[in-house]
Structures are given as structure tokens and as C-alpha cells.
OpenMM code with the backbone's topology and positions (N, CA, C; nanometers):
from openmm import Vec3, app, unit

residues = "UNK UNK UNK UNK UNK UNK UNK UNK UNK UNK UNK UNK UNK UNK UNK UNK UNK UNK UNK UNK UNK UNK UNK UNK UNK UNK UNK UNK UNK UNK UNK UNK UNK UNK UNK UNK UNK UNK UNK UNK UNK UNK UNK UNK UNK UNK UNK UNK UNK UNK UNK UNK UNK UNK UNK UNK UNK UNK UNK UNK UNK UNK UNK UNK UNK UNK UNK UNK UNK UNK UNK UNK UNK UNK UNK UNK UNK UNK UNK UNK UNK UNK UNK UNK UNK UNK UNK UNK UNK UNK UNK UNK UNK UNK UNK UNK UNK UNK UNK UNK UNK UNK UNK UNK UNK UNK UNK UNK UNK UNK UNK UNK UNK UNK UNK UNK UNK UNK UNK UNK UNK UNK UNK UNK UNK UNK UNK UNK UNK UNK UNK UNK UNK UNK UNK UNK UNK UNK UNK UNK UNK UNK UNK UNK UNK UNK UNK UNK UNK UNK".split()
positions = [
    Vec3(-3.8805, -0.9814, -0.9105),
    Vec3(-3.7900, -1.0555, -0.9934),
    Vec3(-3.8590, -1.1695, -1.0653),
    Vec3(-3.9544, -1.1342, -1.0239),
    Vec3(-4.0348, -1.2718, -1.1203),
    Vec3(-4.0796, -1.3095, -1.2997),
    Vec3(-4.0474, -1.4073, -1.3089),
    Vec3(-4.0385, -1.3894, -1.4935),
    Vec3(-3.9093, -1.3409, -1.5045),
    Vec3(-3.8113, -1.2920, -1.4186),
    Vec3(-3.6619, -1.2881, -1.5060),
    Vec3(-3.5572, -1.3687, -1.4877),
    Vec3(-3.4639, -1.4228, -1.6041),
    Vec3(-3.4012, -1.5125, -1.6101),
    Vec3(-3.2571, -1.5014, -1.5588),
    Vec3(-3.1859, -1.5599, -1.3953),
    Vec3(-3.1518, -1.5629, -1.3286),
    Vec3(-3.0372, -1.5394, -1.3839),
    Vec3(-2.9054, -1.4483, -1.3889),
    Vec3(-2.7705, -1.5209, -1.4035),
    Vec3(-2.6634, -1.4993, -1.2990),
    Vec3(-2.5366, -1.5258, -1.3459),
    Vec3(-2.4436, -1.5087, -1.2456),
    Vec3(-2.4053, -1.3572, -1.1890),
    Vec3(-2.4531, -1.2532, -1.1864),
    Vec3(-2.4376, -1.1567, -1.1573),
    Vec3(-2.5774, -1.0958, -1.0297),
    Vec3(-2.6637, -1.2121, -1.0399),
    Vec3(-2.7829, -1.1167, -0.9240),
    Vec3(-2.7801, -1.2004, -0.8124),
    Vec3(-2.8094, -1.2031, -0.6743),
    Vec3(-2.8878, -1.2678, -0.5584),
    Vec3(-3.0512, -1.1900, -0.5698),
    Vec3(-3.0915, -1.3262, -0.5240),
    Vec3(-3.2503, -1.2993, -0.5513),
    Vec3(-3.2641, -1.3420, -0.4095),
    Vec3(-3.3781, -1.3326, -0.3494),
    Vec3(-3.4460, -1.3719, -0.2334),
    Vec3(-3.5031, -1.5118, -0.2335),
    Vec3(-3.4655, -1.6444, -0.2054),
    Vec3(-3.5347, -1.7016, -0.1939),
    Vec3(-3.6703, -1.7491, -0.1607),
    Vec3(-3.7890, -1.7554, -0.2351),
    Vec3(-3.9652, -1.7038, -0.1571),
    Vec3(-3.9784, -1.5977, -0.0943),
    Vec3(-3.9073, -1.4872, -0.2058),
    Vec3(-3.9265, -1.3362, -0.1192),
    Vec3(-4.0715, -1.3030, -0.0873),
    Vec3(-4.1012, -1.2691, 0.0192),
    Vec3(-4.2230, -1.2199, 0.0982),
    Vec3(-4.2055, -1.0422, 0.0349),
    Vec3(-4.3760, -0.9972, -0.0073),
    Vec3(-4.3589, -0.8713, -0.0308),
    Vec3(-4.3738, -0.7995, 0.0603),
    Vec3(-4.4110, -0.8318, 0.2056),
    Vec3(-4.4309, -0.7475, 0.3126),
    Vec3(-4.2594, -0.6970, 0.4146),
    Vec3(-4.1583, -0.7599, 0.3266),
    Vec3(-4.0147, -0.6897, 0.3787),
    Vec3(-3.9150, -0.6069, 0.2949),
    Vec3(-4.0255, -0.5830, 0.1674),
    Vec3(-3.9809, -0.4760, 0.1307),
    Vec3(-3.9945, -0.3183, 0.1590),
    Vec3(-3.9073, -0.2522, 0.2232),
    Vec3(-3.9004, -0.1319, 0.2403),
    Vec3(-3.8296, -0.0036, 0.2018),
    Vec3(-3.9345, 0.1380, 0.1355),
    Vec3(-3.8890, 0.2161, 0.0953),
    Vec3(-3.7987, 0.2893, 0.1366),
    Vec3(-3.6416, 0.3194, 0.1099),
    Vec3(-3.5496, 0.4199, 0.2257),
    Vec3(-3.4594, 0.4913, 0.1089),
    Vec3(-3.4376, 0.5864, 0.1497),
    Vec3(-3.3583, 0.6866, 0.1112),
    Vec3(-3.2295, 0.6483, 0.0454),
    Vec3(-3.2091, 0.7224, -0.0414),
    Vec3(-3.0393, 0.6906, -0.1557),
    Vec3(-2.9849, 0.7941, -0.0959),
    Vec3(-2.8462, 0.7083, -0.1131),
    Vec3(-2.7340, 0.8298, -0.0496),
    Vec3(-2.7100, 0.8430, -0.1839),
    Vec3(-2.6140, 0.9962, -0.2224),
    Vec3(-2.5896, 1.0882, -0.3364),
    Vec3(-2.4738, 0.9606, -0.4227),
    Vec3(-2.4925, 0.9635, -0.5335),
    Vec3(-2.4183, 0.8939, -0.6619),
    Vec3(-2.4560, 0.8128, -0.6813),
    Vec3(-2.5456, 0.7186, -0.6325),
    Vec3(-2.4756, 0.5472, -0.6189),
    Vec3(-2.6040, 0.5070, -0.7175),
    Vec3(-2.5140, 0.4160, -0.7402),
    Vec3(-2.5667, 0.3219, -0.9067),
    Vec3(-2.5657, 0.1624, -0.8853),
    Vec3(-2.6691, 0.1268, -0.8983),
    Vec3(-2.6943, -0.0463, -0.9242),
    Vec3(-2.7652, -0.0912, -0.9824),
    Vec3(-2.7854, -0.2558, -0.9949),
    Vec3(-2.8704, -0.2872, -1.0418),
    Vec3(-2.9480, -0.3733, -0.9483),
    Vec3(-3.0915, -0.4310, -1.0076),
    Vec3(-3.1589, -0.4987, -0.9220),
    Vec3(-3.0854, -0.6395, -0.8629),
    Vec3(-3.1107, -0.6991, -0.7412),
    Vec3(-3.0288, -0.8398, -0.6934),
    Vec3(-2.8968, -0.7379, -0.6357),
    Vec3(-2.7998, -0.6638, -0.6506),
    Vec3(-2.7221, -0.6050, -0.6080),
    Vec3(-2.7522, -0.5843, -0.3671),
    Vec3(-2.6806, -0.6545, -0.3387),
    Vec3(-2.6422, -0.6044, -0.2396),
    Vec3(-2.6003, -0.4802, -0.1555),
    Vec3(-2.6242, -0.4194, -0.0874),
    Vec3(-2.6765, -0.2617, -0.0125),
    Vec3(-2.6445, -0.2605, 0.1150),
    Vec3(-2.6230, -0.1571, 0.1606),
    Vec3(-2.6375, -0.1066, 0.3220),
    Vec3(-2.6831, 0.0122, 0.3687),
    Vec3(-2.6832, 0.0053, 0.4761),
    Vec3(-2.7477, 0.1611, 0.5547),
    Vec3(-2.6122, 0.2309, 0.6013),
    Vec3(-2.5859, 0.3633, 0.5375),
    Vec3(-2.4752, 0.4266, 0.5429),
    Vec3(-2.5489, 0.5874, 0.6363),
    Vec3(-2.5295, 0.5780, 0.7300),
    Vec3(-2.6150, 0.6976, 0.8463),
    Vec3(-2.7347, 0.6854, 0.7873),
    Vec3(-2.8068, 0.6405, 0.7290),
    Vec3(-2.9345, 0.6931, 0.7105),
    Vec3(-2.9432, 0.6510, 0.5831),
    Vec3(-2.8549, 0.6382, 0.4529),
    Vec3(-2.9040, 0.6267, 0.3235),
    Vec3(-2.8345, 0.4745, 0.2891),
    Vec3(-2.9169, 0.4644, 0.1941),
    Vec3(-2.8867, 0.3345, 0.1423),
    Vec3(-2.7737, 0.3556, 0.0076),
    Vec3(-2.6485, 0.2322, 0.0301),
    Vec3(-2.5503, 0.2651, -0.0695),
    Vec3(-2.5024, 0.1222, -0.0793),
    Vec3(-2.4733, 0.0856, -0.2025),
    Vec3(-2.4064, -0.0163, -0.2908),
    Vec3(-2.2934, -0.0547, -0.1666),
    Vec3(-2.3569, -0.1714, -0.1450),
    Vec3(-2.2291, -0.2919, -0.0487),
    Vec3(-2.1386, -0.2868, -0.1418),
    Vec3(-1.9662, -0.3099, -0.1116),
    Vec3(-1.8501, -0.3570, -0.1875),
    Vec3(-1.7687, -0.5145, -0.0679),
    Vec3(-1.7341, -0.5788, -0.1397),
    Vec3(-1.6122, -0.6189, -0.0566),
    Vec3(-1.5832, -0.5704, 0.0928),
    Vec3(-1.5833, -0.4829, 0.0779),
    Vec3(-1.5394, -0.4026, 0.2145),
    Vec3(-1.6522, -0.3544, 0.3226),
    Vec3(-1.7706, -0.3577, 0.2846),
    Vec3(-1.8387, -0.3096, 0.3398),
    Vec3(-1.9002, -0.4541, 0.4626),
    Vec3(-1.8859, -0.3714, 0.6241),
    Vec3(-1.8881, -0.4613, 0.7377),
    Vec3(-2.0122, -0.5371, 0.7472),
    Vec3(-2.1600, -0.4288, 0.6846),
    Vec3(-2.2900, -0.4497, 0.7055),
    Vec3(-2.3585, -0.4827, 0.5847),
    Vec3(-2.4629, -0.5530, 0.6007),
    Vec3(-2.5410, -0.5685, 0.4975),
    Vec3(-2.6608, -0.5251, 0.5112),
    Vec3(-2.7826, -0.4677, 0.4251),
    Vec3(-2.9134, -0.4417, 0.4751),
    Vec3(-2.9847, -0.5330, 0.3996),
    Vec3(-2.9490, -0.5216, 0.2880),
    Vec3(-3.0853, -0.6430, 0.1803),
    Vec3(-3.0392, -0.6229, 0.0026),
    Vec3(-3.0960, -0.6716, -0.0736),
    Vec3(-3.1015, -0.6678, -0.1671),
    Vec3(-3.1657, -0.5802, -0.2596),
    Vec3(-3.1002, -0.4700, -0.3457),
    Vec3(-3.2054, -0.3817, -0.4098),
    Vec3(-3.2860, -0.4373, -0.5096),
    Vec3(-3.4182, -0.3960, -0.5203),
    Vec3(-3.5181, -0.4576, -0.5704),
    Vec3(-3.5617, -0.4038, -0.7212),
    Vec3(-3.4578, -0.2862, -0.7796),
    Vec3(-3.4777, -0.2224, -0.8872),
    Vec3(-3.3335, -0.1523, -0.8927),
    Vec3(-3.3164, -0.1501, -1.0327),
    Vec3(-3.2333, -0.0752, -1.0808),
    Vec3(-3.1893, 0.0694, -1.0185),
    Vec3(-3.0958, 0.1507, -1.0296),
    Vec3(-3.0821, 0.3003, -0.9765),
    Vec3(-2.9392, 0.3279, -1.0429),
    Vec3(-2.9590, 0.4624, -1.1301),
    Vec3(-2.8689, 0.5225, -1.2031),
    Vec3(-2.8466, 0.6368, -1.1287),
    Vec3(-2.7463, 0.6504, -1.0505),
    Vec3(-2.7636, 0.8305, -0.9840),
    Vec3(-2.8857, 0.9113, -0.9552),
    Vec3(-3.0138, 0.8718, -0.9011),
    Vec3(-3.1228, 0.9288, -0.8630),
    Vec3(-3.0854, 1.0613, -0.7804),
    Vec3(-3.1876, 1.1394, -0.7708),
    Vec3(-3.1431, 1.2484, -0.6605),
    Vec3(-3.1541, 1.1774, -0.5136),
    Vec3(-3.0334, 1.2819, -0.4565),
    Vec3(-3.0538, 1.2115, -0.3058),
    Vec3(-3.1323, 1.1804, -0.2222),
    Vec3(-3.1521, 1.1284, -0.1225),
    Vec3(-3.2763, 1.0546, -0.0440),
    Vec3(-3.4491, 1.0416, -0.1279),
    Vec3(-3.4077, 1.0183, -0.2930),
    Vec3(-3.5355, 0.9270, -0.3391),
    Vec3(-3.5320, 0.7941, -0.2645),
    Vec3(-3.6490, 0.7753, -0.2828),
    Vec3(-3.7154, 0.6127, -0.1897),
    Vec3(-3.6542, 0.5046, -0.2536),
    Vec3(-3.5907, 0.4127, -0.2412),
    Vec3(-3.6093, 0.2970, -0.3675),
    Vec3(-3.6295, 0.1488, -0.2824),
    Vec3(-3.6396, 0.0720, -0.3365),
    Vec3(-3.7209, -0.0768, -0.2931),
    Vec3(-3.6050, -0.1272, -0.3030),
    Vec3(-3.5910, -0.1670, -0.1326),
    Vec3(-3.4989, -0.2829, -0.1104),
    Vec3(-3.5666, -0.4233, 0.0102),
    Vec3(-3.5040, -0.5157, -0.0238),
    Vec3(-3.5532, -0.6271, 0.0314),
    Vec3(-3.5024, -0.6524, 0.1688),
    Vec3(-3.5826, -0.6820, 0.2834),
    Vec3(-3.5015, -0.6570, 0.3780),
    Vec3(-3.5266, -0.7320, 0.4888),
    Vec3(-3.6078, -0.8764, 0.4425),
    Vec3(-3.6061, -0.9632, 0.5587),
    Vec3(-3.5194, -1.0428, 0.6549),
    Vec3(-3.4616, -0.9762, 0.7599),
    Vec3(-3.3634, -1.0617, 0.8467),
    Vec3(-3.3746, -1.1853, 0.8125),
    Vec3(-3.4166, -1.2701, 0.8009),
    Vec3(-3.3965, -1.4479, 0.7541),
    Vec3(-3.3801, -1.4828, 0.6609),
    Vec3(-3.3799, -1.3692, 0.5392),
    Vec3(-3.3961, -1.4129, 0.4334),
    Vec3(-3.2749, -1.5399, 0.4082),
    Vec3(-3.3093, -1.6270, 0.2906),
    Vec3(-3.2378, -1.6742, 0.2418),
    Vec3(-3.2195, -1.6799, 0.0534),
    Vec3(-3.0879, -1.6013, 0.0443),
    Vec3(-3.0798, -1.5655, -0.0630),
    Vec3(-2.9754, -1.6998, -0.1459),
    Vec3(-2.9822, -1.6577, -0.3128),
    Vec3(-2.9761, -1.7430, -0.3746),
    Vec3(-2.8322, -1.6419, -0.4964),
    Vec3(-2.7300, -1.6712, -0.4844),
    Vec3(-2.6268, -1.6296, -0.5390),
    Vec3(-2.5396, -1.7246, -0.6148),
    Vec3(-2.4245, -1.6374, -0.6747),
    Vec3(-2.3453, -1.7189, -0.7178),
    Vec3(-2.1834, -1.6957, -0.6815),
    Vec3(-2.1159, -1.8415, -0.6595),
    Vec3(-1.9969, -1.8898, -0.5814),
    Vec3(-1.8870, -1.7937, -0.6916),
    Vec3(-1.7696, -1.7338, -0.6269),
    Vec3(-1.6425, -1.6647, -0.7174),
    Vec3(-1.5450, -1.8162, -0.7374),
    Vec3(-1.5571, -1.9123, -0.6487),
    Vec3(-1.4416, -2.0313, -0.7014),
    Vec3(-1.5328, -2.1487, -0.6177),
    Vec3(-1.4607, -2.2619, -0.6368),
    Vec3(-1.5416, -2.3723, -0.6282),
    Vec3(-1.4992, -2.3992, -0.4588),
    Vec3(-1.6760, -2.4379, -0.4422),
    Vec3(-1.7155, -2.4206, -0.3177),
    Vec3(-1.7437, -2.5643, -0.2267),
    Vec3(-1.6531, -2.6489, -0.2651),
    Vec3(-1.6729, -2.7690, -0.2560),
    Vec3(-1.5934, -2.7621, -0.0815),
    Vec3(-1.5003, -2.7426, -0.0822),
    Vec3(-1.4715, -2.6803, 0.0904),
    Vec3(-1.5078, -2.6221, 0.1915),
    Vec3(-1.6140, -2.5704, 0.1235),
    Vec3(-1.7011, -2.4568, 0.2384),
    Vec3(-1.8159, -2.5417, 0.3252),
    Vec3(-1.7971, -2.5561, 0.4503),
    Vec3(-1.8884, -2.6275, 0.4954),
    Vec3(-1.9989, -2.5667, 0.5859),
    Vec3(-2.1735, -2.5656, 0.5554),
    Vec3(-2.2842, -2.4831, 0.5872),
    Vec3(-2.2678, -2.4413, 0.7556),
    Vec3(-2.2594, -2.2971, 0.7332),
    Vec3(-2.1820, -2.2217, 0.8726),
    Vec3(-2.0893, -2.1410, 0.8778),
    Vec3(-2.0326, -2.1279, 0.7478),
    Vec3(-1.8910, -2.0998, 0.7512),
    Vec3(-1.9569, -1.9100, 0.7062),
    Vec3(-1.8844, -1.8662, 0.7620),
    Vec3(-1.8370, -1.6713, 0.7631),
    Vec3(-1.7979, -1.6731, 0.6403),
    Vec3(-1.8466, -1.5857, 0.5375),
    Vec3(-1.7822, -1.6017, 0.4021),
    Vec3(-1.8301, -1.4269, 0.3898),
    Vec3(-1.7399, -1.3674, 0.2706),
    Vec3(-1.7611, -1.2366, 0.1923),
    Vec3(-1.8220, -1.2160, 0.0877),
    Vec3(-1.8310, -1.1059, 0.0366),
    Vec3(-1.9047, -1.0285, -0.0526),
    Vec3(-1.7879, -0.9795, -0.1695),
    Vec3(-1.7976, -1.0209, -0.3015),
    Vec3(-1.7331, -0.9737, -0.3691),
    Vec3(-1.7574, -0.9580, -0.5207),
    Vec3(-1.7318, -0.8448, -0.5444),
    Vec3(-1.7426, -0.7815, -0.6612),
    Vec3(-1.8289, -0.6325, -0.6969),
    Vec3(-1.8369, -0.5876, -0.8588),
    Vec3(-1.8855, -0.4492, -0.7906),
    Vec3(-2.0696, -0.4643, -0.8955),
    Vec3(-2.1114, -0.3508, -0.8497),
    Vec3(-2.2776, -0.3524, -0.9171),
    Vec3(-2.2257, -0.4195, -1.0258),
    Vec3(-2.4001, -0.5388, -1.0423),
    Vec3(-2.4392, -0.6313, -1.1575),
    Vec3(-2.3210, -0.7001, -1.1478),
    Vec3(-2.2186, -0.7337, -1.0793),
    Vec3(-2.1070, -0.9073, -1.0894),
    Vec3(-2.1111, -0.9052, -0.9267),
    Vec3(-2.1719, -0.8666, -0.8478),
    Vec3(-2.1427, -0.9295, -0.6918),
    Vec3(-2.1732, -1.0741, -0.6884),
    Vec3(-2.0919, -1.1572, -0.6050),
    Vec3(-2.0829, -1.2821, -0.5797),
    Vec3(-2.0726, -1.2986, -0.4247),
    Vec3(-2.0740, -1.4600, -0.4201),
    Vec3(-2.0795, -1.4976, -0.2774),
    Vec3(-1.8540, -1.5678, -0.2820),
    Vec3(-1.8099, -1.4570, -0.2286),
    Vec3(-1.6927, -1.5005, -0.1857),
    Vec3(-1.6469, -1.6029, -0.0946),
    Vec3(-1.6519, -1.7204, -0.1553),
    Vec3(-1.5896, -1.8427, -0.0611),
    Vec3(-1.4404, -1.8941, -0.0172),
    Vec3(-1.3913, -1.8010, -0.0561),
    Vec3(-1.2434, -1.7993, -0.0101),
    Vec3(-1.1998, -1.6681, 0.1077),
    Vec3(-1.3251, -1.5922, 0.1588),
    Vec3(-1.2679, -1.4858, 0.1786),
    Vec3(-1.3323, -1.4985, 0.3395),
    Vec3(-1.2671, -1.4394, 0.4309),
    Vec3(-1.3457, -1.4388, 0.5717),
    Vec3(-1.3685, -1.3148, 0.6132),
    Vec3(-1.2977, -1.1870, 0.5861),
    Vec3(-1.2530, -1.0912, 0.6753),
    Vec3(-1.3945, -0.9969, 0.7195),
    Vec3(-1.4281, -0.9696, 0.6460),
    Vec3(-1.5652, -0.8677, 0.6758),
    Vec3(-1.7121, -1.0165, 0.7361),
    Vec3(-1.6614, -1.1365, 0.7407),
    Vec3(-1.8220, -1.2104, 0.7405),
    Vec3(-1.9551, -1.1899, 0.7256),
    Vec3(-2.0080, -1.0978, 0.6423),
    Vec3(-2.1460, -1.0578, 0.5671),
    Vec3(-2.2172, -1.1397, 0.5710),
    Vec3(-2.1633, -1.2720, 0.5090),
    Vec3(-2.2870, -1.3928, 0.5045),
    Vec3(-2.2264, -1.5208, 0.5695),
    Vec3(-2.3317, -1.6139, 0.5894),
    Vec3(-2.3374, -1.7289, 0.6500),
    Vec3(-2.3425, -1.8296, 0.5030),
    Vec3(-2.2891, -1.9385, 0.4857),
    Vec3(-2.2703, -2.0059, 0.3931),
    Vec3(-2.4107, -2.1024, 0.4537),
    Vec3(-2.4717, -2.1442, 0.3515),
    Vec3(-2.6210, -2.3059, 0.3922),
    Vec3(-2.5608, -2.3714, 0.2886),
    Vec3(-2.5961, -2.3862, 0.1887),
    Vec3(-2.5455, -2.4894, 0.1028),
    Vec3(-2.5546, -2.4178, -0.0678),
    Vec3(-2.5201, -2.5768, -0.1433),
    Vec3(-2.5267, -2.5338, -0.2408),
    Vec3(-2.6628, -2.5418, -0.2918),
    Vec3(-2.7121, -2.4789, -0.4056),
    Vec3(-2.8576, -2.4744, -0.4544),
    Vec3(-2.9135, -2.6440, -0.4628),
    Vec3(-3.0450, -2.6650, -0.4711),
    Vec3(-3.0739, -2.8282, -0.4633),
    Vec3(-3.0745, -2.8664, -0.6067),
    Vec3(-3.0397, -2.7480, -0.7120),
    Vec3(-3.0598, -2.8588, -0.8465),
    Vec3(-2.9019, -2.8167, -0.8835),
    Vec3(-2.7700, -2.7720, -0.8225),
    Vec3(-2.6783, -2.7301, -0.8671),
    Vec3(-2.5825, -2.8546, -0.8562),
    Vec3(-2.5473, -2.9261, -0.9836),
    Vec3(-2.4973, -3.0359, -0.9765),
    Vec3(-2.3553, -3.0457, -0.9633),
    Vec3(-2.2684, -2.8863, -0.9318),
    Vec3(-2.1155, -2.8859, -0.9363),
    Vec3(-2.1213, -2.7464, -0.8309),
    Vec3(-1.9747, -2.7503, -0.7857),
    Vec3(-1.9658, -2.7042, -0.6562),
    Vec3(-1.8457, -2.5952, -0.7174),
    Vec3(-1.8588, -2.5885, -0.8772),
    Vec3(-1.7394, -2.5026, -0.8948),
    Vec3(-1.7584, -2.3725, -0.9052),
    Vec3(-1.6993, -2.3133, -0.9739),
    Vec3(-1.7288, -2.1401, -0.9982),
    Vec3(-1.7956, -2.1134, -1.0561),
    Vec3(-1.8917, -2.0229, -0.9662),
    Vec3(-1.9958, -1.9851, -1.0652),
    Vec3(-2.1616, -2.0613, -1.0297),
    Vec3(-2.1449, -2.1293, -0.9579),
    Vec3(-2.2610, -2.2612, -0.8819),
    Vec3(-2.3645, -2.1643, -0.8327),
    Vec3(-2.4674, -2.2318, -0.7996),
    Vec3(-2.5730, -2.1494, -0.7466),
    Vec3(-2.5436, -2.2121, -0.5998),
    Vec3(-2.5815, -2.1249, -0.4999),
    Vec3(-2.5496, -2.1050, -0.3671),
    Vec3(-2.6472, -2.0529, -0.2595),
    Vec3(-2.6923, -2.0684, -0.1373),
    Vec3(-2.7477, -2.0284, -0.0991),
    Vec3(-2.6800, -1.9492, 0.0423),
    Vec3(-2.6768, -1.8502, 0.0646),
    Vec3(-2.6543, -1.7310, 0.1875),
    Vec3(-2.7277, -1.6819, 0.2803),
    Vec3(-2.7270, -1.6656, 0.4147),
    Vec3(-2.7822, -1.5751, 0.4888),
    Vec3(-2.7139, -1.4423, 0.5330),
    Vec3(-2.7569, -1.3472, 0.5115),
    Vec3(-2.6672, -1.2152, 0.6175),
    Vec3(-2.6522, -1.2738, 0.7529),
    Vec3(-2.4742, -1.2430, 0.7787),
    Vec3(-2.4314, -1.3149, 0.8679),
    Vec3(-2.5495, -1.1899, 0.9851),
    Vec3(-2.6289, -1.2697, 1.1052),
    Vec3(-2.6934, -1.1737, 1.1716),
    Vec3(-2.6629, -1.0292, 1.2585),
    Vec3(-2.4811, -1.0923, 1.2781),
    Vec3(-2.4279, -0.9817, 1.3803),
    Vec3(-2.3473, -0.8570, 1.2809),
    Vec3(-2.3879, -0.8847, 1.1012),
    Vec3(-2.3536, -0.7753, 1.0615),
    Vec3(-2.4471, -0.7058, 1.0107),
    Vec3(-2.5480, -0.7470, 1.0298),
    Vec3(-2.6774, -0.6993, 0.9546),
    Vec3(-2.7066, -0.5494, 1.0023),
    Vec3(-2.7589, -0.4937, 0.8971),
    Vec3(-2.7952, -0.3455, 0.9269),
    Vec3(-2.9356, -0.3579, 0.9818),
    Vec3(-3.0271, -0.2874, 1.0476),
    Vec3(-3.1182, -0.2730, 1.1227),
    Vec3(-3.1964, -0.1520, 1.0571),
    Vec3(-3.3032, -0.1500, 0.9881),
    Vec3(-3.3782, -0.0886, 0.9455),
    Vec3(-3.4739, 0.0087, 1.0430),
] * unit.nanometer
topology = app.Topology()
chain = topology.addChain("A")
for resn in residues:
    res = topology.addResidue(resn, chain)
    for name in ("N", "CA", "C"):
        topology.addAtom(name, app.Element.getBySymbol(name[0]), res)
């Protein structure tokens, strides 16, 4: 992701390390873009929604319907700390808090109104983000006890 200009539609890895990226298998249809959020569905990797309990990492490239179980680069360091953007103003959310996943490929956000699935761990807001409203830069961890296991 380097050299590209950040907007409200990607999570990036904060000081992504290239040694936790790993190649795994596409499950059949699924379409995203890079920064897009993912999971391990039996074995293949498929576009996180809202709904989805687990998280694995961040895809690291684009994917238009590839054939099934091609390889593709996803990011996948348990600690990571990723760098997103808030659906409403996040001035209530205090670092700790169980928060969701919402929206679909290229608009996923960090849902701060939402608890039910807890995907991520709320840290704070970004250090140069001077408003806490919609749309803010944010920082997340995969909550650990939903994390998918590579």
C-alpha cells in the first residue's frame, strides 16, 4: 500500500511487516478490493460483511472473481494494528470497547455504534485526526477471541 493515497473506504496495516503476509486460497465468487477485510470460510478466504463472527486480515490486492482456491495476499498479523475509518462520530467510544464491521467491498468501516459480532477492539483515534466525527481516522485491533487462525 505504499505510495497510495489513503481514503475512507480502505484499512491499511499500521507498519505492516512483510513477513505476515500469507498466500491462501479464494473461495468461488468473491470480489474486493485491496484494505478490504476477509475471513477463513473452511479453508478459503471470503469478503468479511457486518455479519461475519471472524476476522483473518486485510486483503492486500484487489480480486475480481478469480478461479477458486487461486492464492491471493492477505495480511495477517495477530497484533496488527490497523488504521480505518469511523461510520458516525466516535467521540463516545472509549479504547477497549467491542465494536463492528460495517459495510460492503471498497466502503467497509469501523462501526462504532454497533456491538453484536465484536470483530474489533477500539485504541483510539488516529494521532493527527483532529475530530472524532464521521468518517475520522481510527485505529482497530481484531478483537483476539474472534480472530481466524491461519
Amino acid at each position: 500500500m505504499a505510495g497510495e493515497t489513503f481514503n475512507s473506504t480502505k484499512f491499511k496495516p499500521v507498519s505492516p511487516q512483510g513477513r505476515y503476509v500469507r498466500y491462501l486460497p479464494i473461495a468461488a465468487s468473491q470480489t474486493w478490493v485491496r484494505g478490504d477485510f476477509v475471513f477463513n470460510n473452511a479453508g478459503a478466504i471470503t469478503l468479511a460483511t457486518a455479519a461475519s463472527a471472524t476476522l483473518l486480515g486485510v486483503a492486500m490486492d484487489d480480486q475480481t472473481t478469480p478461479a477458486t482456491s487461486t492464492l491471493v495476499p492477505i495480511y495477517v498479523e495477530p497484533k496488527a494494528l490497523y488504521e480505518g475509518r469511523v461510520d458516525a462520530d466516535a467521540s463516545g467510544v472509549a479504547a477497549g470497547a467491542e465494536i463492528d464491521l460495517v459495510g460492503a467491498s471498497g466502503a467497509q468501516m469501523i462501526d462504532v455504534g454497533a456491538s453484536s459480532t465484536n470483530v474489533f477492539v477500539f485504541e483510539s483515534l488516529a494521532p493527527d485526526e483532529t475530530s472524532s466525527a464521521q468518517y475520522a481516522k481510527a485505529y482497530v485491533r481484531i478483537n483476539n477471541s474472534t480472530q481466524d487462525i491461519v
